[in-house]
C-alpha positions in Angstrom: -225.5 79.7 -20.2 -227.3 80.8 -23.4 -225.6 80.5 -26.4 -225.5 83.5 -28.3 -223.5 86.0 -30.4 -221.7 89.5 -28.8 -220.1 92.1 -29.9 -216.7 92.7 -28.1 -216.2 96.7 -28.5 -212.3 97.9 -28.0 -211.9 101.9 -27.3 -208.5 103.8 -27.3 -207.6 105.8 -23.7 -205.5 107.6 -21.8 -205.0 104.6 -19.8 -204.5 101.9 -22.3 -208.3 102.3 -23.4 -211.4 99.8 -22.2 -213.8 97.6 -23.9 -217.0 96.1 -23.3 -219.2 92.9 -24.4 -222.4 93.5 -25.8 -225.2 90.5 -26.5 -227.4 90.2 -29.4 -230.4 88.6 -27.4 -232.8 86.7 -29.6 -236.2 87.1 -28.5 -237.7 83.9 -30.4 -239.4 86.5 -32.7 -239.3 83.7 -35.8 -238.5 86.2 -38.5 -234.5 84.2 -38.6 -236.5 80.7 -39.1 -237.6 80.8 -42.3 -237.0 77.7 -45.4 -234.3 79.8 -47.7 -232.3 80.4 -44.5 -232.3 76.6 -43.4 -231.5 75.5 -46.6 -228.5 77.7 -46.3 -227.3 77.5 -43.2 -225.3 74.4 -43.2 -226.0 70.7 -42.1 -227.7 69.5 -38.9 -225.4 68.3 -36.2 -226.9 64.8 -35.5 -226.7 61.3 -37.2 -229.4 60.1 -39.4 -228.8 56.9 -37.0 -229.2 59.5 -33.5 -232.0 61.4 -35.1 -233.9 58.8 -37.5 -237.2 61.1 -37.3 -235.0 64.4 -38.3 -233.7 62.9 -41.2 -236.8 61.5 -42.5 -238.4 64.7 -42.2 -235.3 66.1 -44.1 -235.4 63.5 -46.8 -239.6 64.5 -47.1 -238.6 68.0 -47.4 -235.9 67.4 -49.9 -238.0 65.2 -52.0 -241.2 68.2 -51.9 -238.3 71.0 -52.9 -237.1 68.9 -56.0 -240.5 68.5 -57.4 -241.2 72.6 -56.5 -237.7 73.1 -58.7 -238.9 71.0 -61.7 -242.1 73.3 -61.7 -240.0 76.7 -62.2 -237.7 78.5 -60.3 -239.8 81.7 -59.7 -242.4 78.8 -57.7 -239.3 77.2 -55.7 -237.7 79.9 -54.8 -241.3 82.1 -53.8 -242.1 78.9 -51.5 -238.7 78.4 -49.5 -238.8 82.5 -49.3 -242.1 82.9 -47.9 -242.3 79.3 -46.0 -241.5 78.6 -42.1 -238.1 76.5 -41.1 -239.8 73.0 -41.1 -238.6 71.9 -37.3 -240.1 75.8 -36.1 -242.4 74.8 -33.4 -244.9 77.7 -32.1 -241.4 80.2 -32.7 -239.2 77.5 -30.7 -236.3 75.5 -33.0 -237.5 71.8 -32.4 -234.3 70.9 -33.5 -232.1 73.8 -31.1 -229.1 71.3 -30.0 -228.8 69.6 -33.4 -229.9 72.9 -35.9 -226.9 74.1 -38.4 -224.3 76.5 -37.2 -226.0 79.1 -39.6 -229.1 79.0 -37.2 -226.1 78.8 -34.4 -224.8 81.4 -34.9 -227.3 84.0 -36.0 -227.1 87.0 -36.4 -223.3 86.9 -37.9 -224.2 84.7 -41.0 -224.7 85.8 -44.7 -228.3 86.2 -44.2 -228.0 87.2 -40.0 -226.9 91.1 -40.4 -229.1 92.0 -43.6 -232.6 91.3 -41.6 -234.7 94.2 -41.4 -237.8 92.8 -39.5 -236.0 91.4 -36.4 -237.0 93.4 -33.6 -234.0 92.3 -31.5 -231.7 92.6 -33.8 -232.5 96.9 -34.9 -232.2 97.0 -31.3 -228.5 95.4 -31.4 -227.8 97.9 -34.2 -228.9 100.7 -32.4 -227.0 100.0 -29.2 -223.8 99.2 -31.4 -224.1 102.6 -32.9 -224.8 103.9 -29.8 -221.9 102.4 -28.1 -219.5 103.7 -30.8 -221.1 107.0 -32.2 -217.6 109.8 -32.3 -215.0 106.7 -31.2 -212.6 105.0 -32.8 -213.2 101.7 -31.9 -212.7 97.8 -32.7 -215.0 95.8 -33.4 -215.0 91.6 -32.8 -217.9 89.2 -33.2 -218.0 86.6 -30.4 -220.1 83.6 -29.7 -220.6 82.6 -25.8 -220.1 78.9 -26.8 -216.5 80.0 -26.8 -214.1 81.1 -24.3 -215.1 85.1 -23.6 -213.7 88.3 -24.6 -212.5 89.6 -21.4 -214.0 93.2 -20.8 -212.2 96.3 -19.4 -214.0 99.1 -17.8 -214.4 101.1 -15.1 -217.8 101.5 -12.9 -218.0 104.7 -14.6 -217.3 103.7 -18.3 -219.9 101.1 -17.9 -222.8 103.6 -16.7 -222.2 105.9 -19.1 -222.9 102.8 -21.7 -225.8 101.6 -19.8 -226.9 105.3 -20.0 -226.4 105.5 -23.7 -228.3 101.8 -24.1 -231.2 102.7 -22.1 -232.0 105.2 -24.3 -232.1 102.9 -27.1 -235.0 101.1 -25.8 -232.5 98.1 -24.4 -234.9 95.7 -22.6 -234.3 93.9 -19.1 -233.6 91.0 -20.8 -230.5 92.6 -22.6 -229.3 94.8 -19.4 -229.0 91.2 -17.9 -226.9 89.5 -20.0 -225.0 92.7 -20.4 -224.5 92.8 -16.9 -223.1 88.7 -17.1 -221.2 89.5 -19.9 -219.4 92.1 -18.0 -218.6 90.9 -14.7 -215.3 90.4 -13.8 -214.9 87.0 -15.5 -212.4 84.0 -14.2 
């Protein structure tokens, strides 16, 4: 299964009320992979003795950064803004088992929800609105590494959201894992 971040949305009803799952699917865009957000988003998950080349690589890094710092702030902070995540490979994470649980769990970090550029992501927004526009709802952030949010709806409930998604511009990609996100789960 793909590990990635949902949104588990709770509506009031007549009949106890219903909820559904819906996925944030990354689409390997690259926008999230940037220096300043690696730096921030917590410590890999490997060994320097499991992942000797990593940590080299890390150490290099850390070394280039402190002489960047003792050269001014404005040029330290303009580079890890405006420079690649080191172990991005061709919009791929190099490092995907081992990266930080800030990269994990992207979109619901510090830095996740603020992006602007991230196509996949607006999209997200827009079906969350969509999803919720004149309910009262709740609202839970979920990651699919962990045991799932149940869902409750009817066949109807769940094509009136599909109806509502699709015209958000929700791709095939997104009605999938909707769909598996969805299904009657054991």
């Amino acid at each position: 299964m793909v590990e990635t971040f949902y949104l588990h949305l709770e509506f009031a009803g007549k009949n106890g009320g219903w909820s559904i799952n819906l996925p944030f699917v990354c689409t390997k865009c690259g926008v999230c992979c940037t220096l300043d957000d690696f730096l921030t988003a917590g410590e890999i998950k490997a060994k320097p003795q499991e992942q000797p080349e990593v940590h080299g690589k890390l150490e290099a890094l850390y070394e280039e950064l402190a002489k960047l710092l003792q050269d001014g702030e404005e040029k330290y902070d303009n580079y890890t803004m405006n420079t690649p995540c080191p172990f991005l490979r061709e919009k791929t994470c190099s490092i995907y088992a081992i990266r930080p649980d800030g990269c994990r769990q992207f979109p619901n970090t510090r830095f996740g929800m603020q992006t602007t550029d991230c196509e996949a992501l607006t999209r997200f927004k827009k079906q969350r609105v969509a999803l919720s526009r004149g309910r009262k709802n709740k609202k839970t952030y979920h990651f699919t590494w962990k045991p799932l949010k149940q869902p409750k709806l009817t066949q109807k409930q769940y094509e009136n959201c599909l109806a509502k998604l699709i015209k958000t511009g929700v791709t095939r990609e997104e009605m999938e894992f909707l769909s598996f996100l969805n299904k009657k789960l054991e």
